[in-house]
PyMOL CGO cylinders between C-alpha atoms (Angstrom):
from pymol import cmd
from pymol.cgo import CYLINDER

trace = [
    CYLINDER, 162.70, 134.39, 8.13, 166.11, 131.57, 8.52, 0.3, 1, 1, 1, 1, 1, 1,
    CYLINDER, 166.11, 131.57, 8.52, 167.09, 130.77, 11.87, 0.3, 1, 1, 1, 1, 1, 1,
    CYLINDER, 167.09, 130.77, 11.87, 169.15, 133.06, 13.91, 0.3, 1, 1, 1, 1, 1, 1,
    CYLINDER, 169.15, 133.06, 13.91, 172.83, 131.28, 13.84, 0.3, 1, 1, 1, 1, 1, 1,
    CYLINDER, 172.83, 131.28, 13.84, 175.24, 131.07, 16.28, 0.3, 1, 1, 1, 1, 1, 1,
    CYLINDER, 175.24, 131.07, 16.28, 177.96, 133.18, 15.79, 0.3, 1, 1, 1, 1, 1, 1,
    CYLINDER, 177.96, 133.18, 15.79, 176.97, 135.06, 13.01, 0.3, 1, 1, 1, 1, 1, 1,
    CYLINDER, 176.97, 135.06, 13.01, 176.68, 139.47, 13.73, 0.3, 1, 1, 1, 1, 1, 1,
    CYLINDER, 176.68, 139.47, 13.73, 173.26, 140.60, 13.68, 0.3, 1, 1, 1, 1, 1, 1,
    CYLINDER, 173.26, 140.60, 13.68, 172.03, 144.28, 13.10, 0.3, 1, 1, 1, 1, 1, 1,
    CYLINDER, 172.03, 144.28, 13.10, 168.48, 145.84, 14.37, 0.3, 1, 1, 1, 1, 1, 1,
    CYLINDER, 168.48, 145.84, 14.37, 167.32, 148.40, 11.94, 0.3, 1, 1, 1, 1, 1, 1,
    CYLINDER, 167.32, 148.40, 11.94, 164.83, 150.88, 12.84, 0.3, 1, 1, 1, 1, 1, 1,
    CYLINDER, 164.83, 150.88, 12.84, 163.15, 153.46, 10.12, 0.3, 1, 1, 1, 1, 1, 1,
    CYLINDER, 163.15, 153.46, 10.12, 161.11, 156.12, 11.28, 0.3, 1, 1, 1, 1, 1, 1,
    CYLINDER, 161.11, 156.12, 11.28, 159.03, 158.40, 8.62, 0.3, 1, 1, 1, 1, 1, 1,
    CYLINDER, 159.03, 158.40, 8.62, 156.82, 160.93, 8.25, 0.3, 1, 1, 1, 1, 1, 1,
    CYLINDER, 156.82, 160.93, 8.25, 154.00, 160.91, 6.29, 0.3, 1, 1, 1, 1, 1, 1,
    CYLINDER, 154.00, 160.91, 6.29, 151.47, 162.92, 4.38, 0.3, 1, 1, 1, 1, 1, 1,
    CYLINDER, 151.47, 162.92, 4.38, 149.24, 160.77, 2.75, 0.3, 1, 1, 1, 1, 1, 1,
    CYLINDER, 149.24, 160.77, 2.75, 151.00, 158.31, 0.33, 0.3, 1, 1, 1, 1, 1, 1,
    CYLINDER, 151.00, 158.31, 0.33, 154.13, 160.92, 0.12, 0.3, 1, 1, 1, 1, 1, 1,
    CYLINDER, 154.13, 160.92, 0.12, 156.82, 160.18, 2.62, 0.3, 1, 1, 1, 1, 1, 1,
    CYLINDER, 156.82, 160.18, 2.62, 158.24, 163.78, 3.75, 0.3, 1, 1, 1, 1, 1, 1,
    CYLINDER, 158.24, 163.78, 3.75, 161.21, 162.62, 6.19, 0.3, 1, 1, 1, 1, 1, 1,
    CYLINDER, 161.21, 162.62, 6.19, 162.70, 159.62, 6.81, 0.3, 1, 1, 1, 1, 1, 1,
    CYLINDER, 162.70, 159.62, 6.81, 165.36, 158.36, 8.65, 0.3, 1, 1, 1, 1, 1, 1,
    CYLINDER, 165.36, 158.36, 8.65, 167.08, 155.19, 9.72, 0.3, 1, 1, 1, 1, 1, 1,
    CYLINDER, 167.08, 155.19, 9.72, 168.72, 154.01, 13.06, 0.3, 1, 1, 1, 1, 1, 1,
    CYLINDER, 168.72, 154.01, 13.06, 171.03, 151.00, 13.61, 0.3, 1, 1, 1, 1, 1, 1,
    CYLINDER, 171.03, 151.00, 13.61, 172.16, 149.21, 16.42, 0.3, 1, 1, 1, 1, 1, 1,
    CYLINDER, 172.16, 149.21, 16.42, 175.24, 148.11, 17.20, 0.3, 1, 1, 1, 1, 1, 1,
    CYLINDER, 175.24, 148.11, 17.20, 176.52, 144.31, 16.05, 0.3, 1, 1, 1, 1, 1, 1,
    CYLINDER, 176.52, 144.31, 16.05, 175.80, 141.64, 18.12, 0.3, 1, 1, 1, 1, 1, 1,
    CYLINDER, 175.80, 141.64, 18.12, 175.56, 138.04, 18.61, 0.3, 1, 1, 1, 1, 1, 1,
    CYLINDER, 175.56, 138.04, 18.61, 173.17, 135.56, 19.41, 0.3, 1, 1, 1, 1, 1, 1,
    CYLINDER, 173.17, 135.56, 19.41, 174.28, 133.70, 22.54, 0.3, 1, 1, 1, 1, 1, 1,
    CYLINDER, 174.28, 133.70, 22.54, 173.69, 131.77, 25.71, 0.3, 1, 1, 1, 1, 1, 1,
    CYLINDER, 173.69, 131.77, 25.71, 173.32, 133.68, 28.83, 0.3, 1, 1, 1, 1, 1, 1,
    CYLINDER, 173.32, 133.68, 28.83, 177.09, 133.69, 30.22, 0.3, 1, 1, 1, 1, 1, 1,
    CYLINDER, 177.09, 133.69, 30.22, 178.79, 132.61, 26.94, 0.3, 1, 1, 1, 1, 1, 1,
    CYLINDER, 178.79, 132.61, 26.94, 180.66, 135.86, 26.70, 0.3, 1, 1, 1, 1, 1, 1,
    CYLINDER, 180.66, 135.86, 26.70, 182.80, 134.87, 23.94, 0.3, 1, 1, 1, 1, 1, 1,
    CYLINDER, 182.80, 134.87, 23.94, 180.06, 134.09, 21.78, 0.3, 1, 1, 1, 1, 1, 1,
    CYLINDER, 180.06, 134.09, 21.78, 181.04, 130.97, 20.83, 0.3, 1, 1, 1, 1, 1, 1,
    CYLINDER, 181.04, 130.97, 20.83, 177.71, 129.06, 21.47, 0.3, 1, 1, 1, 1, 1, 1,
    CYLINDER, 177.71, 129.06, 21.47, 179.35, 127.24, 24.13, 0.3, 1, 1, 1, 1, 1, 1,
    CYLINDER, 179.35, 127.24, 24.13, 179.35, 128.56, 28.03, 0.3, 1, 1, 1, 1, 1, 1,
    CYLINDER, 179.35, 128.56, 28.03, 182.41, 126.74, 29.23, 0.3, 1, 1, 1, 1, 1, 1,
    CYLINDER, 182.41, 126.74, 29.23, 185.97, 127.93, 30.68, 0.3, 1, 1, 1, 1, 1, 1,
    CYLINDER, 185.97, 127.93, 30.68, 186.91, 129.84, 28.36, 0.3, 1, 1, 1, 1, 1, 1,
    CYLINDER, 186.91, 129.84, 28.36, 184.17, 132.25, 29.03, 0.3, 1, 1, 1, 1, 1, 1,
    CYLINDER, 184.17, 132.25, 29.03, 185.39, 131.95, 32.91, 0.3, 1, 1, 1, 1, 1, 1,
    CYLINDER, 185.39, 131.95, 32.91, 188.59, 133.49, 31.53, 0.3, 1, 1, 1, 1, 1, 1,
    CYLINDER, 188.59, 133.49, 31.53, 186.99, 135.87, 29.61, 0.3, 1, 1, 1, 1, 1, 1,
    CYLINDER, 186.99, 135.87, 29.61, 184.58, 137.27, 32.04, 0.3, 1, 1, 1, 1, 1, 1,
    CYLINDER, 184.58, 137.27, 32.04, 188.00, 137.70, 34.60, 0.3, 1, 1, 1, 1, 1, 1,
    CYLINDER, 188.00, 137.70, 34.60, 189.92, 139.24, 32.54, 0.3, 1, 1, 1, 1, 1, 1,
    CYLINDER, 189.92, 139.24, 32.54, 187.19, 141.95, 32.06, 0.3, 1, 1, 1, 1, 1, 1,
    CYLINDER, 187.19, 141.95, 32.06, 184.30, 142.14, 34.25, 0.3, 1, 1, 1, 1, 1, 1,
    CYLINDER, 184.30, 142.14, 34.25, 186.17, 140.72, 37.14, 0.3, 1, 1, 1, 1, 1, 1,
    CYLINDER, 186.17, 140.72, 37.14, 183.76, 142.40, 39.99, 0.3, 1, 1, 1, 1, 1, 1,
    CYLINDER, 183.76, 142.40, 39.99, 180.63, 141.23, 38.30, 0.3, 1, 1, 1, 1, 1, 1,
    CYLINDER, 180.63, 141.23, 38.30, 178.65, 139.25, 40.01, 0.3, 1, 1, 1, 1, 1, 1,
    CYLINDER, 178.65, 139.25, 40.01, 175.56, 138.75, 37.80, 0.3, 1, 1, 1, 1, 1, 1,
    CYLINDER, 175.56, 138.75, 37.80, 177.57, 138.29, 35.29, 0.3, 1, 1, 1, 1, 1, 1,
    CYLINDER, 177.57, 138.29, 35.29, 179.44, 135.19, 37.09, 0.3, 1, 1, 1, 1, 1, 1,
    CYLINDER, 179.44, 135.19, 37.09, 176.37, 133.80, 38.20, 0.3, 1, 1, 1, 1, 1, 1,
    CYLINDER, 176.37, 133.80, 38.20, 175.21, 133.51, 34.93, 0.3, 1, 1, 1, 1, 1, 1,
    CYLINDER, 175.21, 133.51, 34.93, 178.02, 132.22, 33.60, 0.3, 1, 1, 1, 1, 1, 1,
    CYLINDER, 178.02, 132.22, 33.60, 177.81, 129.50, 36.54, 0.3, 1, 1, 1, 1, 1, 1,
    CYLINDER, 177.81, 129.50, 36.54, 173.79, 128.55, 35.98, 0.3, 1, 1, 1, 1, 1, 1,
    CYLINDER, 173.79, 128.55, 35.98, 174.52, 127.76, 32.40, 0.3, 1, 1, 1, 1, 1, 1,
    CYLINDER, 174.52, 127.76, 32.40, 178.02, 126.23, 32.88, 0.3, 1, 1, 1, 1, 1, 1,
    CYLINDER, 178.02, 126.23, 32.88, 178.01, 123.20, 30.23, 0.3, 1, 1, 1, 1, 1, 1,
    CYLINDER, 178.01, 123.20, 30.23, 174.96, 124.72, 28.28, 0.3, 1, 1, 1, 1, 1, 1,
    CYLINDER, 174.96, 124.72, 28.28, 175.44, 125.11, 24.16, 0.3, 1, 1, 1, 1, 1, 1,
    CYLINDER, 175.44, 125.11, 24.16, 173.24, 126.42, 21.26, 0.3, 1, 1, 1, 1, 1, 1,
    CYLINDER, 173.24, 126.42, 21.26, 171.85, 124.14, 18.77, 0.3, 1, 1, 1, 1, 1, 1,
    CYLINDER, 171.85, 124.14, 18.77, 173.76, 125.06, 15.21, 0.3, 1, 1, 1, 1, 1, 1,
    CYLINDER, 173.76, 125.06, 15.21, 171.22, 127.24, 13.99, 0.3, 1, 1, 1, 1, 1, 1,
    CYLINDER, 171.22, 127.24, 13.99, 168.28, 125.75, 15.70, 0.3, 1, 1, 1, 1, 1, 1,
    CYLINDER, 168.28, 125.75, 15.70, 167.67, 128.98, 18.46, 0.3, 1, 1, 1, 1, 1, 1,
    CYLINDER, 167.67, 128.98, 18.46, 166.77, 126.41, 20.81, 0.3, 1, 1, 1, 1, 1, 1,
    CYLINDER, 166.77, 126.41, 20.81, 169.03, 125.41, 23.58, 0.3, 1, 1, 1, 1, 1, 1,
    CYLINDER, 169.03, 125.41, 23.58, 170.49, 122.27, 24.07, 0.3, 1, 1, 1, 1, 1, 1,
    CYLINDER, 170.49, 122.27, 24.07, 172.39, 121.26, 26.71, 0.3, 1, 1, 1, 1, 1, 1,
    CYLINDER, 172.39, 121.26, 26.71, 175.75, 119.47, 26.22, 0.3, 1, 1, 1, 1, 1, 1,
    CYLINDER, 175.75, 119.47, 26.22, 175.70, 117.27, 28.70, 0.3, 1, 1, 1, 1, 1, 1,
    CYLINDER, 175.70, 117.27, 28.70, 174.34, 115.98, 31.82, 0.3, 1, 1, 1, 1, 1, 1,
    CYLINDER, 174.34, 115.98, 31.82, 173.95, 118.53, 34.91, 0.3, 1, 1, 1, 1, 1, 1,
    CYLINDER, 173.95, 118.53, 34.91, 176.80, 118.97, 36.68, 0.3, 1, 1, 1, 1, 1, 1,
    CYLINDER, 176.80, 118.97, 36.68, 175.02, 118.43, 39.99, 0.3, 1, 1, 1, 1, 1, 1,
    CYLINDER, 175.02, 118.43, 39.99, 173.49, 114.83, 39.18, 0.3, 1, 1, 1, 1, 1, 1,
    CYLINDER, 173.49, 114.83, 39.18, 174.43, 112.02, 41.44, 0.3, 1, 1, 1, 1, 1, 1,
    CYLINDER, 174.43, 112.02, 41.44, 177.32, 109.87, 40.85, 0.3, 1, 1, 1, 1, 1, 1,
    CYLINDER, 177.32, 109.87, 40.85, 177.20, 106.08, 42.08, 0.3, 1, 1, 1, 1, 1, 1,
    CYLINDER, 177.20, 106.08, 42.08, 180.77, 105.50, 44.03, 0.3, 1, 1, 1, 1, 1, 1,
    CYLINDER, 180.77, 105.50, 44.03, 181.78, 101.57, 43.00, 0.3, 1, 1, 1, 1, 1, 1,
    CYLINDER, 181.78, 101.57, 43.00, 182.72, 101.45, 46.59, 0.3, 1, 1, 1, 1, 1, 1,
    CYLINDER, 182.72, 101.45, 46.59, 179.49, 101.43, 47.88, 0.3, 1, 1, 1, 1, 1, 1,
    CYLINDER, 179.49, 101.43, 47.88, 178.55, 98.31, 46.12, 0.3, 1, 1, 1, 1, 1, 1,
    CYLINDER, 178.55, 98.31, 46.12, 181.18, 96.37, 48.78, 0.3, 1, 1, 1, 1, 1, 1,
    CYLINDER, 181.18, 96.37, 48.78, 179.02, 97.41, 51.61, 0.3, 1, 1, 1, 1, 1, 1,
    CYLINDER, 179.02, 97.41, 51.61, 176.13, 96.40, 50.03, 0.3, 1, 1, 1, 1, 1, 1,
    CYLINDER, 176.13, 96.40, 50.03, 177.61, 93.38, 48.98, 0.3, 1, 1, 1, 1, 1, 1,
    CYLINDER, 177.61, 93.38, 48.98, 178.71, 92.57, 52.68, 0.3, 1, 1, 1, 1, 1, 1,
    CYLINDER, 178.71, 92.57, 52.68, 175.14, 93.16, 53.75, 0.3, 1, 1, 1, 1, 1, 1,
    CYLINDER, 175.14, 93.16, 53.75, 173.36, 91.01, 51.30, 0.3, 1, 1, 1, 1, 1, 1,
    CYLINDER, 173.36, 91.01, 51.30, 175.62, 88.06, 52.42, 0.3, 1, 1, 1, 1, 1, 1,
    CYLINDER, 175.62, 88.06, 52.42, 175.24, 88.69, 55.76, 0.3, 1, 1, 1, 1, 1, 1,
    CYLINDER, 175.24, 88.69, 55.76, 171.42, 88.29, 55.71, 0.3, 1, 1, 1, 1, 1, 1,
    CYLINDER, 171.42, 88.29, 55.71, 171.62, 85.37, 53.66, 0.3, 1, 1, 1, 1, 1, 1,
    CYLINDER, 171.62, 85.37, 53.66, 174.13, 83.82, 56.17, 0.3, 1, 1, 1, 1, 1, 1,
    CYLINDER, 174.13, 83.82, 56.17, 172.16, 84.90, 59.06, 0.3, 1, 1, 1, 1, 1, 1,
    CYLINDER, 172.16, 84.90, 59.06, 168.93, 83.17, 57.92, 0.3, 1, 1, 1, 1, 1, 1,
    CYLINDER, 168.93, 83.17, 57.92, 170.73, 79.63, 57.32, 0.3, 1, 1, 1, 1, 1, 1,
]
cmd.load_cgo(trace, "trace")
């Protein structure tokens, strides 16, 4: 079996039969609806959960709130072309970012100690 793709409509197909012996007596088939392989809270189906599904889930499931907190946990998250695997597309949004301002007091504290031991 390929790779489920991004974007691409997929189809579950169900057949149920009835048999006697080798001889099938009934058969019949049941489909579901089209749908796409996604990220949790990429409602657009891009492959991408970014603003644009924001927009999207406002605009029709504003009172959700599962739905927005999915969309929040994967903010930033894409699919890998093909792959089925996810991949994020960059860095967590939470992760620590060094202000160049603190270097000055650090600075200022590192000659300070070296002036204070002359």
């Amino acid at each position: 079996m390929d790779a489920v793709q991004v974007g691409v409509n997929y189809v579950y197909a169900i057949i149920l039969g009835n048999w006697e012996g080798s001889n099938v007596e009934n058969s019949s088939w049941a489909f579901s609806d089209p749908f796409r392989f996604t990220r949790a809270g990429d409602f657009n189906t891009d492959g991408t959960v970014d603003a644009a599904d924001y927009v999207y889930l406002r605009k029709n499931f504003s009172n959700d709130q599962a739905m927005y907190d999915a969309w929040r946990a994967n903010f930033g998250s894409s699919l890998g072309p093909g792959s089925g695997s996810v991949i994020p597309s960059a860095a967590p949004l939470s992760a620590a970012v060094p202000e160049p301002t603190a270097l000055a007091p650090a600075a200022l504290a590192l000659v300070l100690l070296v002036c204070r031991r002359r």
